[in-house]
CHARMM internal coordinates of N, CA and C (Angstrom, degrees):
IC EDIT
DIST 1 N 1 CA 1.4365
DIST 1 CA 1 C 1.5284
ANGL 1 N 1 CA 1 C 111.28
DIST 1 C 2 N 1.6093
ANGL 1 CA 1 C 2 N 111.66
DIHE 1 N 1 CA 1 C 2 N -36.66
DIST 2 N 2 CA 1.2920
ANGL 1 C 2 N 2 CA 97.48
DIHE 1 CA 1 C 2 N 2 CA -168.06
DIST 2 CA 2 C 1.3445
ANGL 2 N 2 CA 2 C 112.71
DIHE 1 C 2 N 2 CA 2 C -73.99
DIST 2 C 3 N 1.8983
ANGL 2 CA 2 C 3 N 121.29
DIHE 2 N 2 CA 2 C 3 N -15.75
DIST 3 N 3 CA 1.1302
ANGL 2 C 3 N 3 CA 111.22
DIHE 2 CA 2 C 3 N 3 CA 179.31
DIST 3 CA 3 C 1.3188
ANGL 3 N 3 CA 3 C 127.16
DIHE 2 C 3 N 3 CA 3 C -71.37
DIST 3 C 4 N 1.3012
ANGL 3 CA 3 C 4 N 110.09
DIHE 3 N 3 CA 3 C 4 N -33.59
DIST 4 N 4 CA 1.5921
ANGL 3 C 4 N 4 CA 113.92
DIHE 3 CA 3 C 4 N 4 CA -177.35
DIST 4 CA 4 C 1.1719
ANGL 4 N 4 CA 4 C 118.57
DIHE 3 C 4 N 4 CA 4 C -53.77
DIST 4 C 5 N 1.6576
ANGL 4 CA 4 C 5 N 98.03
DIHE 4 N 4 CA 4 C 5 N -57.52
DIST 5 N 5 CA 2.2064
ANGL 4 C 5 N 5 CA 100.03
DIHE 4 CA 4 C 5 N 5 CA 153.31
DIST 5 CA 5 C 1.0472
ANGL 5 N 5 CA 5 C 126.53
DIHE 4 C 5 N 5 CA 5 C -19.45
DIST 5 C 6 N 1.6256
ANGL 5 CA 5 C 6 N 114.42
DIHE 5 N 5 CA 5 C 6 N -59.80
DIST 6 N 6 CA 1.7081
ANGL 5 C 6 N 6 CA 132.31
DIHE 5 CA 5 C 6 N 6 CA -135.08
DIST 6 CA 6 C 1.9531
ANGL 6 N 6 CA 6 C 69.22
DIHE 5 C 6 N 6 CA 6 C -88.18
DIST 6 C 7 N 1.3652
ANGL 6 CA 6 C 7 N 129.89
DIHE 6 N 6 CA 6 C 7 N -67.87
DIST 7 N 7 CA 1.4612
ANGL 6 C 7 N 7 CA 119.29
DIHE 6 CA 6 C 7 N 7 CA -155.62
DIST 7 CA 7 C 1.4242
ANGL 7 N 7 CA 7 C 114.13
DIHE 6 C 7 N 7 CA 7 C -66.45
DIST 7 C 8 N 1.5449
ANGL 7 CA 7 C 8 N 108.16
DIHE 7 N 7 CA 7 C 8 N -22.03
DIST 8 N 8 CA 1.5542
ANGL 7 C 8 N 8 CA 106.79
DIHE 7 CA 7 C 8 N 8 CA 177.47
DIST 8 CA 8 C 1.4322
ANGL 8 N 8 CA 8 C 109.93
DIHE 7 C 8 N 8 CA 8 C -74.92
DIST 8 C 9 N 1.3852
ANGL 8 CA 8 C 9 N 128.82
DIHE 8 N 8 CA 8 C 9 N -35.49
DIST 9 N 9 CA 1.4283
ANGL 8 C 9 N 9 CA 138.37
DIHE 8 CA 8 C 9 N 9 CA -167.62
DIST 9 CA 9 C 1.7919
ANGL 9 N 9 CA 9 C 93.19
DIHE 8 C 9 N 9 CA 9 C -74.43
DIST 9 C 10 N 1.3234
ANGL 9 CA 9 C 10 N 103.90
DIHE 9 N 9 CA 9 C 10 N -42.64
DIST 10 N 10 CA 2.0040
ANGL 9 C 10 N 10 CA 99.45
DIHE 9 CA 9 C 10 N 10 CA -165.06
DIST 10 CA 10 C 1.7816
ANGL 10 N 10 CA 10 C 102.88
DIHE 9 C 10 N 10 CA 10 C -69.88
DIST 10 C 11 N 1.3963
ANGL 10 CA 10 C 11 N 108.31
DIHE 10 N 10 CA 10 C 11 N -52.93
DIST 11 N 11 CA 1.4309
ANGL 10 C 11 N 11 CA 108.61
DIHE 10 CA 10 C 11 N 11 CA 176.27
DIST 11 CA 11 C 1.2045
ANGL 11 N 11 CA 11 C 106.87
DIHE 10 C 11 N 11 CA 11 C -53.20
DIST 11 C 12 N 1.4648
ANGL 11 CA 11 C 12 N 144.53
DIHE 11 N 11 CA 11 C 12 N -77.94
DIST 12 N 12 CA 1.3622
ANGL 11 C 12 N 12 CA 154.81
DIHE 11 CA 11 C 12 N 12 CA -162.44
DIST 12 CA 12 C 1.2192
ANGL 12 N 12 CA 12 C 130.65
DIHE 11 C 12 N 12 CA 12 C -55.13
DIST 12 C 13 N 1.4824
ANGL 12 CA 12 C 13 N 114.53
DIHE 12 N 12 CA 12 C 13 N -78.38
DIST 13 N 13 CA 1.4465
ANGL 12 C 13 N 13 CA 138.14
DIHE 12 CA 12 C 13 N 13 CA 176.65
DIST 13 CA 13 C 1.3786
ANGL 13 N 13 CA 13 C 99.71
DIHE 12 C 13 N 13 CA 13 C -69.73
DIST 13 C 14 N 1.2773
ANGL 13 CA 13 C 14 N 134.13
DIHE 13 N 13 CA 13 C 14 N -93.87
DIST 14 N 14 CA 1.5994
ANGL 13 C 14 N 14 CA 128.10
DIHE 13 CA 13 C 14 N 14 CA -175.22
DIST 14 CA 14 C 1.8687
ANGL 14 N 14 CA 14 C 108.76
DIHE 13 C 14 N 14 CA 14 C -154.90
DIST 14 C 15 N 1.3990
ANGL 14 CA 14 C 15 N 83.36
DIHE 14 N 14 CA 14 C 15 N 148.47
DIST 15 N 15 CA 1.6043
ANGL 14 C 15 N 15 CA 88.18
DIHE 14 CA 14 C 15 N 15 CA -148.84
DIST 15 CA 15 C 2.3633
ANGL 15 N 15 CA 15 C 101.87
DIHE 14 C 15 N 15 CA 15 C -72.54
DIST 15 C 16 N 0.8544
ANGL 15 CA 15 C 16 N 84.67
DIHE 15 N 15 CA 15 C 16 N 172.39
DIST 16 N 16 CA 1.8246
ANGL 15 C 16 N 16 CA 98.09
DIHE 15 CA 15 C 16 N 16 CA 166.15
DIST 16 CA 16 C 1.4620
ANGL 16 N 16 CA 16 C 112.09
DIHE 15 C 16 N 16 CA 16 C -69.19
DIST 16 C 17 N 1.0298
ANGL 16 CA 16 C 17 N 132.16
DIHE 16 N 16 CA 16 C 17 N 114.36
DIST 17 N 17 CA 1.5530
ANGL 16 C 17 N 17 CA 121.82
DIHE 16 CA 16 C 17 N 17 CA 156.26
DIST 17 CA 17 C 1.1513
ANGL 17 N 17 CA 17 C 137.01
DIHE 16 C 17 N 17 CA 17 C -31.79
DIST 17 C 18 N 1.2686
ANGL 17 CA 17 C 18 N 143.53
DIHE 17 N 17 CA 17 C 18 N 115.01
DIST 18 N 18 CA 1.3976
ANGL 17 C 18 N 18 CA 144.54
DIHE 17 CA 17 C 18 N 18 CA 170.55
DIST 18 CA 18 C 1.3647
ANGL 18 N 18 CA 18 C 108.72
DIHE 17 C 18 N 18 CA 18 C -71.21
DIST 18 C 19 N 1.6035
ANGL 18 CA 18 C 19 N 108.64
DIHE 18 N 18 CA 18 C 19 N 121.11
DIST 19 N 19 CA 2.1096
ANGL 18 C 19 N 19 CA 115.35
DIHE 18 CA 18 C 19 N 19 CA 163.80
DIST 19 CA 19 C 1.1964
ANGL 19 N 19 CA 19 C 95.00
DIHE 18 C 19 N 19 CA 19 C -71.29
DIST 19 C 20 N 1.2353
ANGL 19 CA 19 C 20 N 93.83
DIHE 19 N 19 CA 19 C 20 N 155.02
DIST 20 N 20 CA 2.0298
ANGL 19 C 20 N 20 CA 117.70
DIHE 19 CA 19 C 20 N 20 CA 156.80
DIST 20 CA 20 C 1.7064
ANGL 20 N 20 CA 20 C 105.39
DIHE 19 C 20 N 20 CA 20 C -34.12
DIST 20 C 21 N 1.2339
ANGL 20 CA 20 C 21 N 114.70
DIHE 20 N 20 CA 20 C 21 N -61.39
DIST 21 N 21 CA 1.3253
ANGL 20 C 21 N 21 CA 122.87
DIHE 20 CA 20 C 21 N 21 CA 175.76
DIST 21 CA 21 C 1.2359
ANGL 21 N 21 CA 21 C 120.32
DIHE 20 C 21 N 21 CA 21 C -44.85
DIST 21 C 22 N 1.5062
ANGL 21 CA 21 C 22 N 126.83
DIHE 21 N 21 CA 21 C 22 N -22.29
DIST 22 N 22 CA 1.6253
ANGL 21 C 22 N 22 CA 132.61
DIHE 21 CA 21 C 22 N 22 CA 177.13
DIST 22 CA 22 C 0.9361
ANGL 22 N 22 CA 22 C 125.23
DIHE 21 C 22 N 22 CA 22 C 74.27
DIST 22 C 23 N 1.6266
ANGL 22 CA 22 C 23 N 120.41
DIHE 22 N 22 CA 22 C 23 N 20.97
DIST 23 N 23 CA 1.4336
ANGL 22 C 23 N 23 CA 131.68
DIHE 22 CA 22 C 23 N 23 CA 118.53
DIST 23 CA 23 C 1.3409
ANGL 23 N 23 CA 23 C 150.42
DIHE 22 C 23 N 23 CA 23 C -65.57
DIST 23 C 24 N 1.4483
ANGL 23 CA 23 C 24 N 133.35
DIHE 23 N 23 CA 23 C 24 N 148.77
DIST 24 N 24 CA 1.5557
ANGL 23 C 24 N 24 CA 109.92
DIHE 23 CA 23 C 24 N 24 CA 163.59
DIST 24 CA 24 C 1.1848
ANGL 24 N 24 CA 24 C 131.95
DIHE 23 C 24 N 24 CA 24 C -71.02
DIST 24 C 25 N 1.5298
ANGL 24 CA 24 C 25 N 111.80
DIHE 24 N 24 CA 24 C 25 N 153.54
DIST 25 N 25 CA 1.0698
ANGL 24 C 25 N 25 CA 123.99
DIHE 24 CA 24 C 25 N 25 CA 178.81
DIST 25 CA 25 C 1.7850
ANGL 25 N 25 CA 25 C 123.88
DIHE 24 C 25 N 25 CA 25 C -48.89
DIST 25 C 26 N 1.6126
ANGL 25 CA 25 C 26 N 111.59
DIHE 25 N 25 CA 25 C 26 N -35.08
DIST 26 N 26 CA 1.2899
ANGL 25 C 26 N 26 CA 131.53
DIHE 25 CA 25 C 26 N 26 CA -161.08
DIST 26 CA 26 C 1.8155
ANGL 26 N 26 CA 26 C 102.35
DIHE 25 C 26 N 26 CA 26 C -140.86
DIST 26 C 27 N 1.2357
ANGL 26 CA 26 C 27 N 137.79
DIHE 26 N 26 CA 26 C 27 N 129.46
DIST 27 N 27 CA 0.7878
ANGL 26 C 27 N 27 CA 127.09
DIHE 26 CA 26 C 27 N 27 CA 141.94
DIST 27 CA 27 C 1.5579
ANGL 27 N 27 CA 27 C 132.42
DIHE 26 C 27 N 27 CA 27 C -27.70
DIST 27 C 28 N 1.4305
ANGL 27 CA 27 C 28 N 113.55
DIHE 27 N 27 CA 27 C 28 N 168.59
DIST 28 N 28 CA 1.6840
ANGL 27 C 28 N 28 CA 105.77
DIHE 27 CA 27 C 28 N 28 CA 173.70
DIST 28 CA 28 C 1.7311
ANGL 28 N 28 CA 28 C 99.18
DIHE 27 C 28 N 28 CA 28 C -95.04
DIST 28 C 29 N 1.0191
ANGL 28 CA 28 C 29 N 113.60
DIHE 28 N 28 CA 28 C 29 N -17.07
DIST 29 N 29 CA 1.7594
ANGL 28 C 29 N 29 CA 103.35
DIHE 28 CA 28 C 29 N 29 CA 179.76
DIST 29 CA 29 C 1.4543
ANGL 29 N 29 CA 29 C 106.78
DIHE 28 C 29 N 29 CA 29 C -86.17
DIST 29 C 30 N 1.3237
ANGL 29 CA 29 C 30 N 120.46
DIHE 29 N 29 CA 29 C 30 N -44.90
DIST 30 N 30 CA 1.1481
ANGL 29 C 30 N 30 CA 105.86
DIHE 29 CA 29 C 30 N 30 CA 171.54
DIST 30 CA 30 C 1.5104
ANGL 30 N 30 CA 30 C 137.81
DIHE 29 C 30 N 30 CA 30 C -84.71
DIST 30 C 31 N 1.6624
ANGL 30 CA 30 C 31 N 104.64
DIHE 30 N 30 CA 30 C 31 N 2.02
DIST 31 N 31 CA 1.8323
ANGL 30 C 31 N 31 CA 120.76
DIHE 30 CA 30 C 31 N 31 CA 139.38
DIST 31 CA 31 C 1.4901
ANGL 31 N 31 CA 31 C 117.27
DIHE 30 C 31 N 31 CA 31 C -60.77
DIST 31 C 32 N 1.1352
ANGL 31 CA 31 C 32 N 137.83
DIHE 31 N 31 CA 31 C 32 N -50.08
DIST 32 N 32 CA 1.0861
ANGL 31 C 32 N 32 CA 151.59
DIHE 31 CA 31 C 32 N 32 CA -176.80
DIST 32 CA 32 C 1.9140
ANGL 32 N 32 CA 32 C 117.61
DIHE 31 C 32 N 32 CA 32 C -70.75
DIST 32 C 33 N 1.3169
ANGL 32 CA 32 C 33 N 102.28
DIHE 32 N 32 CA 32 C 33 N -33.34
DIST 33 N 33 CA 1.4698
ANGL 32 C 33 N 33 CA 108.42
DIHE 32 CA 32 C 33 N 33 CA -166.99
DIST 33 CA 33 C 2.0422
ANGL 33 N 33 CA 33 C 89.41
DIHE 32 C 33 N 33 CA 33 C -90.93
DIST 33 C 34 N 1.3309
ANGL 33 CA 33 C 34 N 118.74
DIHE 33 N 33 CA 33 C 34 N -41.81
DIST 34 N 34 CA 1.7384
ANGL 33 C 34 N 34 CA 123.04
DIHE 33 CA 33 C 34 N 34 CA 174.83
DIST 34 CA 34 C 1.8070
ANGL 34 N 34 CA 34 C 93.79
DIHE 33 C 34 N 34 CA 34 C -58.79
DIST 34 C 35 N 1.3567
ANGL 34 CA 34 C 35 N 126.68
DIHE 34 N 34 CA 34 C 35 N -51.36
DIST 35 N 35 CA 1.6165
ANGL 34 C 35 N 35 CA 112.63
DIHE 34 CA 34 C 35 N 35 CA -171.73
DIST 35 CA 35 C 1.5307
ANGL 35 N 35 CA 35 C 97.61
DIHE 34 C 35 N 35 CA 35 C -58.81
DIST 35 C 36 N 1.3760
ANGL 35 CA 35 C 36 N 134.55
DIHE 35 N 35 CA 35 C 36 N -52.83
DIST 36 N 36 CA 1.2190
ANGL 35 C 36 N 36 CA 124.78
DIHE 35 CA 35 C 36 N 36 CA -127.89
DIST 36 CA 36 C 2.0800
ANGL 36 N 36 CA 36 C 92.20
DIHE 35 C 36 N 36 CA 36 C -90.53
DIST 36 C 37 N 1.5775
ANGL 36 CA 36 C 37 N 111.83
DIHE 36 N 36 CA 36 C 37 N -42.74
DIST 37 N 37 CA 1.4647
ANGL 36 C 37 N 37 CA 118.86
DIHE 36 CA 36 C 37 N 37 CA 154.44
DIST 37 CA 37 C 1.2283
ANGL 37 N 37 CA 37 C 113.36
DIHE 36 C 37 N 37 CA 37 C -25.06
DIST 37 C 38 N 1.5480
ANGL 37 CA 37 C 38 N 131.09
DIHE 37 N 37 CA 37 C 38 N -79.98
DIST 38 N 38 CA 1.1423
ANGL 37 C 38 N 38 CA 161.55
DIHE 37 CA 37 C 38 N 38 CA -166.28
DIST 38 CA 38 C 1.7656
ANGL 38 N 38 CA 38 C 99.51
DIHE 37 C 38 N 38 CA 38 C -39.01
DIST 38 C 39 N 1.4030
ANGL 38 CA 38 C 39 N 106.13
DIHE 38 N 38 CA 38 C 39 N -76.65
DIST 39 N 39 CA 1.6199
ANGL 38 C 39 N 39 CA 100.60
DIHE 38 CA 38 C 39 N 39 CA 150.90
DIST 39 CA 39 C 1.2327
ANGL 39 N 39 CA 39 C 144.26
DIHE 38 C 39 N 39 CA 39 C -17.11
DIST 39 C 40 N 1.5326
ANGL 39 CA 39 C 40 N 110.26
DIHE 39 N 39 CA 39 C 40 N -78.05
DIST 40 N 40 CA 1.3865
ANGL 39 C 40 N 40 CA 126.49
DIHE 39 CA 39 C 40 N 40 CA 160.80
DIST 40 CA 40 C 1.6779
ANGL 40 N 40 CA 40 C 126.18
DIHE 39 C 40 N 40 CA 40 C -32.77
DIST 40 C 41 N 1.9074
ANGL 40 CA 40 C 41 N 91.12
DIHE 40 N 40 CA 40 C 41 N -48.27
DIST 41 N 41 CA 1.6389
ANGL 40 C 41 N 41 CA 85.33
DIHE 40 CA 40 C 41 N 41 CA -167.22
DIST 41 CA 41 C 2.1217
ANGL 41 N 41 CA 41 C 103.21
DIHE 40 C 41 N 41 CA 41 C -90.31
DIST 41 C 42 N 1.2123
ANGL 41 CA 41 C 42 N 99.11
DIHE 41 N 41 CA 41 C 42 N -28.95
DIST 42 N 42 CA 1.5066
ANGL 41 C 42 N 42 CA 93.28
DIHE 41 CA 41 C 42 N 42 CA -158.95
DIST 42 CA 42 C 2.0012
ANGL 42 N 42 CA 42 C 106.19
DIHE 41 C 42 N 42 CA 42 C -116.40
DIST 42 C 43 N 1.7337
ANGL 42 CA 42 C 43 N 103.30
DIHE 42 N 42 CA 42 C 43 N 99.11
DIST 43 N 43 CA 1.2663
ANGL 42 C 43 N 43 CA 103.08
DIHE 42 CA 42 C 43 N 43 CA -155.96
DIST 43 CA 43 C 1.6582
ANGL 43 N 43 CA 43 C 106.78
DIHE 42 C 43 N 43 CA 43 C -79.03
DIST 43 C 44 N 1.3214
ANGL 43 CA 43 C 44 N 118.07
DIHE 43 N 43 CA 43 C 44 N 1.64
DIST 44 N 44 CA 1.6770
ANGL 43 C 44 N 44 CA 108.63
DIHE 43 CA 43 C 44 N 44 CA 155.40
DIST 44 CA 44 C 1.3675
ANGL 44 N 44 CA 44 C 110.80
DIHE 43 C 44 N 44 CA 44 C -74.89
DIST 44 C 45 N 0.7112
ANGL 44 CA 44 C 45 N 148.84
DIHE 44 N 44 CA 44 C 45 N 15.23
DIST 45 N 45 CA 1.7132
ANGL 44 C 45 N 45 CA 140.79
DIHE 44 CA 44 C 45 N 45 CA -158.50
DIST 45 CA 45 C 1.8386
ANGL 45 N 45 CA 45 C 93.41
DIHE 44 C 45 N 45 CA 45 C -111.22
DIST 45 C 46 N 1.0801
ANGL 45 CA 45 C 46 N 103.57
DIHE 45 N 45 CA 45 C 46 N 110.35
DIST 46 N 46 CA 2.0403
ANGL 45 C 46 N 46 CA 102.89
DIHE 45 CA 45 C 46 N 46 CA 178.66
DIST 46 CA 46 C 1.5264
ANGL 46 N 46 CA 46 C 93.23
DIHE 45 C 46 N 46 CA 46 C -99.94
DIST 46 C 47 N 1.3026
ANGL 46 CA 46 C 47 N 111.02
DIHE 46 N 46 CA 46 C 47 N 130.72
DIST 47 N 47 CA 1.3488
ANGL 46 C 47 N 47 CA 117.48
DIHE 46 CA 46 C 47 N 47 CA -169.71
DIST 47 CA 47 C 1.6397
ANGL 47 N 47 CA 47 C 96.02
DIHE 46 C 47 N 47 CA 47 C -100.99
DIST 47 C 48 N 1.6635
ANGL 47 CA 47 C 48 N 115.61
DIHE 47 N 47 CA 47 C 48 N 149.24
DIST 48 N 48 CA 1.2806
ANGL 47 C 48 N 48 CA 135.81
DIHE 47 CA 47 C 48 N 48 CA -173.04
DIST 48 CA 48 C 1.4015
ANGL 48 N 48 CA 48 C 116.98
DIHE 47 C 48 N 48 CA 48 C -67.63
DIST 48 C 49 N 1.6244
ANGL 48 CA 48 C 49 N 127.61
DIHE 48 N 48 CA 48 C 49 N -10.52
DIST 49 N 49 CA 0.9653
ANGL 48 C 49 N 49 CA 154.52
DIHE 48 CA 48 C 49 N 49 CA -130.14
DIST 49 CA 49 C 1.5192
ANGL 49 N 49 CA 49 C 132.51
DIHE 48 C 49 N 49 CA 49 C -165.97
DIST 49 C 50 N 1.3321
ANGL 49 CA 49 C 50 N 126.18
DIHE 49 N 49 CA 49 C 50 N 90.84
DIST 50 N 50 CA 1.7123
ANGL 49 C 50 N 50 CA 93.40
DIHE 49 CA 49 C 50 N 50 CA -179.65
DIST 50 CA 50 C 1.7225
ANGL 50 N 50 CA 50 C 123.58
DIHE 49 C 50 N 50 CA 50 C -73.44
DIST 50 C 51 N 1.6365
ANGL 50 CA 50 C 51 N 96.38
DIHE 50 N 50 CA 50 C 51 N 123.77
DIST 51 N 51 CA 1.5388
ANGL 50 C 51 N 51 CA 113.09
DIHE 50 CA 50 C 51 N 51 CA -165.17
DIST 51 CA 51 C 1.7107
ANGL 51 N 51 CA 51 C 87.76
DIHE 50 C 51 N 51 CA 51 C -67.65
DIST 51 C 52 N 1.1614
ANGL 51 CA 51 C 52 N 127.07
DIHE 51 N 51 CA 51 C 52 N -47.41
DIST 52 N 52 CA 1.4572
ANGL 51 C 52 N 52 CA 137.66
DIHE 51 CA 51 C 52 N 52 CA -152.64
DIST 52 CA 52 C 2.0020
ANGL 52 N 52 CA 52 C 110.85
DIHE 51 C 52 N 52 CA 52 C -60.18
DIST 52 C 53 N 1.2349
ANGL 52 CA 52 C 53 N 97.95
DIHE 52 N 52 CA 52 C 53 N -34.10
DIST 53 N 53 CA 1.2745
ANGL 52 C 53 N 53 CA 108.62
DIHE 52 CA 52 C 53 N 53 CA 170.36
DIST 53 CA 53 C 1.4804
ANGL 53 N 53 CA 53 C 123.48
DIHE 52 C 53 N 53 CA 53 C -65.23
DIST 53 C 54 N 1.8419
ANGL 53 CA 53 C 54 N 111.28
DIHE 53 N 53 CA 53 C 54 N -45.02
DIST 54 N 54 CA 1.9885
ANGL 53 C 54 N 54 CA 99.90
DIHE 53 CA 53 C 54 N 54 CA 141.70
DIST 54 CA 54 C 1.2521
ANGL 54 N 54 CA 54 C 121.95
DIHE 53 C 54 N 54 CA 54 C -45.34
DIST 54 C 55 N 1.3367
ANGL 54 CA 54 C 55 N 117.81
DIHE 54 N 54 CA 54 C 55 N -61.51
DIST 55 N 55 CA 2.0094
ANGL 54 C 55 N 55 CA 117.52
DIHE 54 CA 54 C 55 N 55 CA -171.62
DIST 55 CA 55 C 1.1438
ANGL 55 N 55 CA 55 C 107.48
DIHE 54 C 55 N 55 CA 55 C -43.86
DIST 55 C 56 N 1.6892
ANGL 55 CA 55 C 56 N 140.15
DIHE 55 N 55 CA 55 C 56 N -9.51
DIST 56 N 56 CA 1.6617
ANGL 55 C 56 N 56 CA 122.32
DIHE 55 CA 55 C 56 N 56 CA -149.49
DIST 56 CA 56 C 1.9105
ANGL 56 N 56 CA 56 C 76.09
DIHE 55 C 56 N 56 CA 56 C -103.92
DIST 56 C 57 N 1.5114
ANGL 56 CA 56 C 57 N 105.13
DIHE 56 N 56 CA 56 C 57 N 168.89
DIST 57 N 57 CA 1.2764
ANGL 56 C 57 N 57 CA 142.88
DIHE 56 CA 56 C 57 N 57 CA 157.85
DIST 57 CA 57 C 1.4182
ANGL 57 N 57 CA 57 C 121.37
DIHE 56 C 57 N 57 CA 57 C -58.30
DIST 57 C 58 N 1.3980
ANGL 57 CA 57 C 58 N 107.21
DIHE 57 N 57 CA 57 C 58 N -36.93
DIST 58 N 58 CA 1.7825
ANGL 57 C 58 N 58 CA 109.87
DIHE 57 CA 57 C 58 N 58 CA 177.42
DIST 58 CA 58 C 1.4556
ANGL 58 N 58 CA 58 C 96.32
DIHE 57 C 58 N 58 CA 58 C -71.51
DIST 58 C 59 N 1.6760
ANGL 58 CA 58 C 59 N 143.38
DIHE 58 N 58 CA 58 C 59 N -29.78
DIST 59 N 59 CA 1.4877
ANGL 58 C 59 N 59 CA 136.27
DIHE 58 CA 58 C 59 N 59 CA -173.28
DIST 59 CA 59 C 1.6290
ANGL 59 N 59 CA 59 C 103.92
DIHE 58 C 59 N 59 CA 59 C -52.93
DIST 59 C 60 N 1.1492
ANGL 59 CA 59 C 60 N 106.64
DIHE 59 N 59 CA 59 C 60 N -69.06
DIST 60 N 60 CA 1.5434
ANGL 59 C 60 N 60 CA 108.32
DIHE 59 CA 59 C 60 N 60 CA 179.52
DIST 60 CA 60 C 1.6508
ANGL 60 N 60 CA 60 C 122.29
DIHE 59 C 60 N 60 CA 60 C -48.11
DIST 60 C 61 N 1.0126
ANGL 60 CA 60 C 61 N 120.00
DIHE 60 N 60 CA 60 C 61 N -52.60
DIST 61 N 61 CA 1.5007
ANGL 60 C 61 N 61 CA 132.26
DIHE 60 CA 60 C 61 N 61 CA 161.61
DIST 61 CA 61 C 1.8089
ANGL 61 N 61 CA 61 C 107.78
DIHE 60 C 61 N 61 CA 61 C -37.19
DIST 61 C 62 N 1.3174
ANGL 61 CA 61 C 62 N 121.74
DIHE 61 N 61 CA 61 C 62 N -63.99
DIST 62 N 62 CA 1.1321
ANGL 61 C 62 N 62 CA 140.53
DIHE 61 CA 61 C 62 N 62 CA -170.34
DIST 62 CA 62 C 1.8754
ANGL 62 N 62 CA 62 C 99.98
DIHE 61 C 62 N 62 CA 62 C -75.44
DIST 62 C 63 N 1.2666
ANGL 62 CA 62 C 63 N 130.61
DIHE 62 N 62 CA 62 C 63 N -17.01
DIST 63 N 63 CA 1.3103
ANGL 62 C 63 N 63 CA 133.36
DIHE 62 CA 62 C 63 N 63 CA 178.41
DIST 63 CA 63 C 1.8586
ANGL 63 N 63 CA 63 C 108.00
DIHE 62 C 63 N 63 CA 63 C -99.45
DIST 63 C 64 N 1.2990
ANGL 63 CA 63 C 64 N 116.91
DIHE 63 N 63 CA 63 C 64 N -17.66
DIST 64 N 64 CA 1.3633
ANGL 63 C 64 N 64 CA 114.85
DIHE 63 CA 63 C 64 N 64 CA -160.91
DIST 64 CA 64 C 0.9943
ANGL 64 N 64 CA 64 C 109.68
DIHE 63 C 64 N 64 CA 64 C 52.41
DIST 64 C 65 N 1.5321
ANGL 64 CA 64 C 65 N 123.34
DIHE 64 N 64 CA 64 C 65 N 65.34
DIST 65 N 65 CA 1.3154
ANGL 64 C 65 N 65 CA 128.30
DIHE 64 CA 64 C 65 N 65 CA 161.04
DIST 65 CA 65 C 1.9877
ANGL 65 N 65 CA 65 C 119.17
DIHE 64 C 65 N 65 CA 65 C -86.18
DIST 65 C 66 N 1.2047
ANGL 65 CA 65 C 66 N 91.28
DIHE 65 N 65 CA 65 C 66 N -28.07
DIST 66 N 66 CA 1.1134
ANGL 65 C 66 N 66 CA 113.25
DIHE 65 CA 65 C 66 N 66 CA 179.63
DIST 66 CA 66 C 1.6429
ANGL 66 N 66 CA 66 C 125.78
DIHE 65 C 66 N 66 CA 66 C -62.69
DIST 66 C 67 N 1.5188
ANGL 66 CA 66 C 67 N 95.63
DIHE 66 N 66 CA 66 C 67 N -41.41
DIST 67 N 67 CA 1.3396
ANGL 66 C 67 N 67 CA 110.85
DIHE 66 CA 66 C 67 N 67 CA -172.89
DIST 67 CA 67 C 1.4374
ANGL 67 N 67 CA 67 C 126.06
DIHE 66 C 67 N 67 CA 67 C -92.01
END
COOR INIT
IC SEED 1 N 1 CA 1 C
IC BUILD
């Protein structure tokens, strides 16, 4: 879950930082797992995105994760 977040948030909303080294700064799971926290813990926070639409059962189905 947290990845689908972490890649929807980097493509979309705003990307990961690139080091000198030409890596990211943050993984995509652990971009994705801080959005979906972030939510959970702090209920002023209006997210850019509905996170909830990854969490459902139709995402995987609709990704061929399954198959």
């Amino acid at each position: 879950m947290g990845y689908l977040v972490g890649e929807h948030k980097d493509i979309n909303i705003k990307p990961i930082r690139i080091l000198k080294h030409g890596r990211k700064a943050k993984s995509l799971v652990k971009y994705g797992l801080e959005e979906i926290s972030t939510i959970l813990l702090r209920p002023t926070y209006t997210p850019k995105f509905d996170v909830f639409k990854f969490l459902s059962c139709r995402t995987f189905v609709r990704l061929n994760v399954f198959e």
